[in-house]
C-alpha positions as CSV (number, residue, x, y, z in Angstrom):
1,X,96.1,118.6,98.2
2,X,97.1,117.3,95.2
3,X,95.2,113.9,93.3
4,X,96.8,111.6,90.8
5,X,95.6,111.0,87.7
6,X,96.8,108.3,85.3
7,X,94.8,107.7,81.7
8,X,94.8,104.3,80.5
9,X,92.1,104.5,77.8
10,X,94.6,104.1,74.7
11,X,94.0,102.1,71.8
12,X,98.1,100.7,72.4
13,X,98.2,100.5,68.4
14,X,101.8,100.6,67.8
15,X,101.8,98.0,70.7
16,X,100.3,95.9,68.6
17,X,97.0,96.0,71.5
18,X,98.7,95.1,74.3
19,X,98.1,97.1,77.2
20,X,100.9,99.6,77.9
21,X,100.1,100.0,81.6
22,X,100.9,96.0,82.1
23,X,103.8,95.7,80.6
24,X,106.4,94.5,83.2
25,X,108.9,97.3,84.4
26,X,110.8,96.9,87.3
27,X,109.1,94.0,89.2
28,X,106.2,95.4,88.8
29,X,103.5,96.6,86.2
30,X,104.0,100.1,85.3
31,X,100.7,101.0,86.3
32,X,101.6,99.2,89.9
33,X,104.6,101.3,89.6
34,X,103.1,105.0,89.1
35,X,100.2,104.1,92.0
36,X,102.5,103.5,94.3
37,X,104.9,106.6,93.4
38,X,101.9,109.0,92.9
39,X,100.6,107.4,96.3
40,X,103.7,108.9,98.1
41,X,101.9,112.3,97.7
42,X,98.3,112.4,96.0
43,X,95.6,112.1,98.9
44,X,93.4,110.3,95.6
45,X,94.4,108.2,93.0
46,X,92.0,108.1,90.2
47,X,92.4,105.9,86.8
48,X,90.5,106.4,83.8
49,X,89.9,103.4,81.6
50,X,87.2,101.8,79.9
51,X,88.6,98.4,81.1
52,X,88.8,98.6,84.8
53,X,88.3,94.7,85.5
54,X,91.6,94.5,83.6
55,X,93.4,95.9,86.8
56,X,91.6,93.9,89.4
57,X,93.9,91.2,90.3
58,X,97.0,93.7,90.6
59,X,98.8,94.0,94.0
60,X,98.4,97.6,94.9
61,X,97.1,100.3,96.5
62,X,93.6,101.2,95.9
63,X,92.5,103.9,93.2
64,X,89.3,104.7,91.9
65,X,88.5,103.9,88.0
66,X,86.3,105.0,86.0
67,X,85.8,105.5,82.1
68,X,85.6,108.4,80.0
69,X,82.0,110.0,79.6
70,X,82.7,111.7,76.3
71,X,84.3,108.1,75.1
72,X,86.8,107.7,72.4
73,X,88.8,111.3,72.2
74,X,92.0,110.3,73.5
75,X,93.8,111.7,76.2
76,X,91.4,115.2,76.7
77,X,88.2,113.1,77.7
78,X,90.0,111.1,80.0
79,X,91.4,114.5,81.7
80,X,87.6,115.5,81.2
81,X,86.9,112.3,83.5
82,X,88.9,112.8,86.0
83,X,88.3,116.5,86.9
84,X,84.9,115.9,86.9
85,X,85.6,113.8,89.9
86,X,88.3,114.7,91.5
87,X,88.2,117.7,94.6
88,X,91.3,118.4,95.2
89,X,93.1,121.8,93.9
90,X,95.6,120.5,91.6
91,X,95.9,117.3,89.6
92,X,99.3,115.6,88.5
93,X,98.1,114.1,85.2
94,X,100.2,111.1,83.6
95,X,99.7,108.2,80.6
96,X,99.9,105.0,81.3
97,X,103.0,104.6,79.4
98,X,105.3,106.7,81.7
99,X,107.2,104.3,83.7
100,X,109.7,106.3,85.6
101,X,107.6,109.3,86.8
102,X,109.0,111.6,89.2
103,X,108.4,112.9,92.3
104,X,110.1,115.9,92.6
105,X,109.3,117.2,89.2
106,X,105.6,117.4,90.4
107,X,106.6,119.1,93.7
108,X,108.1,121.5,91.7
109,X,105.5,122.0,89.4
110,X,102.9,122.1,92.3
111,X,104.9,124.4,94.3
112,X,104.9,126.7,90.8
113,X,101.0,126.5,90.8
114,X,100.7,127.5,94.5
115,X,102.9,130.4,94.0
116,X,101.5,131.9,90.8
117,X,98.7,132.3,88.9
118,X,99.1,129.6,86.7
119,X,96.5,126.8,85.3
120,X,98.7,124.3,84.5
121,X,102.8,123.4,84.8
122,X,103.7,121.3,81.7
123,X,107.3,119.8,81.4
124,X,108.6,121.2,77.6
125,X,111.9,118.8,76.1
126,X,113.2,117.9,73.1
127,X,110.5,120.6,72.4
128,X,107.6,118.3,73.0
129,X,104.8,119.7,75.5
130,X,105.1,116.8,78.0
131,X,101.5,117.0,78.9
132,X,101.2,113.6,80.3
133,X,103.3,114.4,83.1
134,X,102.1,118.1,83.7
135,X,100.3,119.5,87.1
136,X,96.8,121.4,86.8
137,X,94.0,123.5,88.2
138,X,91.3,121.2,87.2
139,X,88.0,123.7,88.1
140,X,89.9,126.1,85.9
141,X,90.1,123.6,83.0
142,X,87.0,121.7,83.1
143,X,85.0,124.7,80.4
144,X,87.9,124.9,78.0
145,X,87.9,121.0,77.7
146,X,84.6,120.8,77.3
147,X,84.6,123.4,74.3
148,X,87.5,121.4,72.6
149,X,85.4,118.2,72.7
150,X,82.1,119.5,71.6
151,X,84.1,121.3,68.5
152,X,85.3,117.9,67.8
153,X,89.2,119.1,68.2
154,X,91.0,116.5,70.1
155,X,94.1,117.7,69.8
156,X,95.4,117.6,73.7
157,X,98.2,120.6,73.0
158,X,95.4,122.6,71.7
159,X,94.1,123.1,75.4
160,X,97.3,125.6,76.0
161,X,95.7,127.3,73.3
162,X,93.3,128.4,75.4
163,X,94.8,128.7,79.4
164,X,97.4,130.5,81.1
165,X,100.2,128.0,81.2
166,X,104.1,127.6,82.2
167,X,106.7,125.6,80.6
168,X,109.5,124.1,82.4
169,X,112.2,123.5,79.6
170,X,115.3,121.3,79.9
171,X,117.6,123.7,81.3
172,X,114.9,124.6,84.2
173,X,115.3,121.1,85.1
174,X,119.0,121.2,85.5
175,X,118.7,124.1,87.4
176,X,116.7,122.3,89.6
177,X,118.8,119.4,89.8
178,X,116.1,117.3,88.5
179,X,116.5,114.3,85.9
180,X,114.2,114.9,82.9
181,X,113.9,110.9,82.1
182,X,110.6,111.3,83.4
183,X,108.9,112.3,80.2
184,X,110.3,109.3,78.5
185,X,107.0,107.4,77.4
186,X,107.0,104.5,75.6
187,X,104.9,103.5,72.0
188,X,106.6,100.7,70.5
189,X,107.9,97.4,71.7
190,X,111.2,98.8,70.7
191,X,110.8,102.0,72.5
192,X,110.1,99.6,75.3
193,X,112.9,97.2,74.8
194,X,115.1,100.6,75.3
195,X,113.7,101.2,78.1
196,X,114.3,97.9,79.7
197,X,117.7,98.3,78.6
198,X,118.4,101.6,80.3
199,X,117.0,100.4,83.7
């Protein structure tokens, strides 16, 4: 079984503080928008943010929030967060800013953790670690996490440092007849103007 993740504790700086996982994509919000794709195969749904009341008049399916407990590190304490909680064997782990995620690409990368001995399945284009839209073994993870935080090094790519990881570059994807648009995240309001554009 696999539970979604989506972290939602950004600052949304170059947003100029709006709140990424509102912004309207689609019909919907994107946060709406990755519940109710992640839905279609995560048993749980958990959302780490240090706002949840912020999400409680959406129309969607439920998910569990809570916050970080090592507050203020970016995206590593809210992974911390959520595999504290979470019991499930893998985790598909995404950022709030993500609004086309994909389906198959975290079968695949599931069905890649199943087979091998892997900790985590992490999307690689443009060559950028797409680690926002990656599949993990969150009991494995959970100690190497902790060690970053408490050395006070934030830096989420430095957890591949330190685990036994897979990357699925751009031509694995075309091999597997899957669209890579999924890592497209957006940071700016013109980043998000592009996107509205392209969809």
């Amino acid at each position: 079984m696999i539970t979604g993740v989506i972290l939602a504790g950004g600052r949304n700086s170059r947003m100029h503080g709006y709140n990424k996982a509102m912004l309207p994509f689609k019909g919907e919000s994107i946060i709406e928008g990755q519940i109710r794709v992640m839905g279609t195969i995560c048993r749980d749904i958990l959302v780490v943010t240090p706002d949840p009341d912020c999400y409680a008049n959406l129309s969607m399916r439920k998910a569990t929030y809570l916050p970080d407990v090592y507050a203020g590190h970016g995206p590593l304490s809210g992974m911390h967060a959520a595999f504290l909680k979470l019991r499930t064997e893998f985790a598909w782990v995404v950022g709030c800013d993500y609004p086309t995620l994909s389906v198959p690409a975290a079968q695949l990368m599931v069905n890649l953790l199943k087979q091998m001995d892997y900790d985590a399945v992490v999307p690689i284009v443009n060559d950028k670690y797409q680690m926002l839209h990656g599949v993990y073994r969150p009991e494995r993870l959970l100690s190497p996490i902790v060690s970053l935080i408490e050395g006070e090094q934030y830096r989420l790519s430095g957890l591949l440092d330190m685990i036994n990881w897979l990357g699925l570059k751009e031509s694995d994807w075309v091999e597997s007849g899957i669209s890579h648009d999924f890592t497209m995240d957006i940071d700016t309001p013109e980043q998000y103007l592009s996107m509205l554009l392209r969809n």
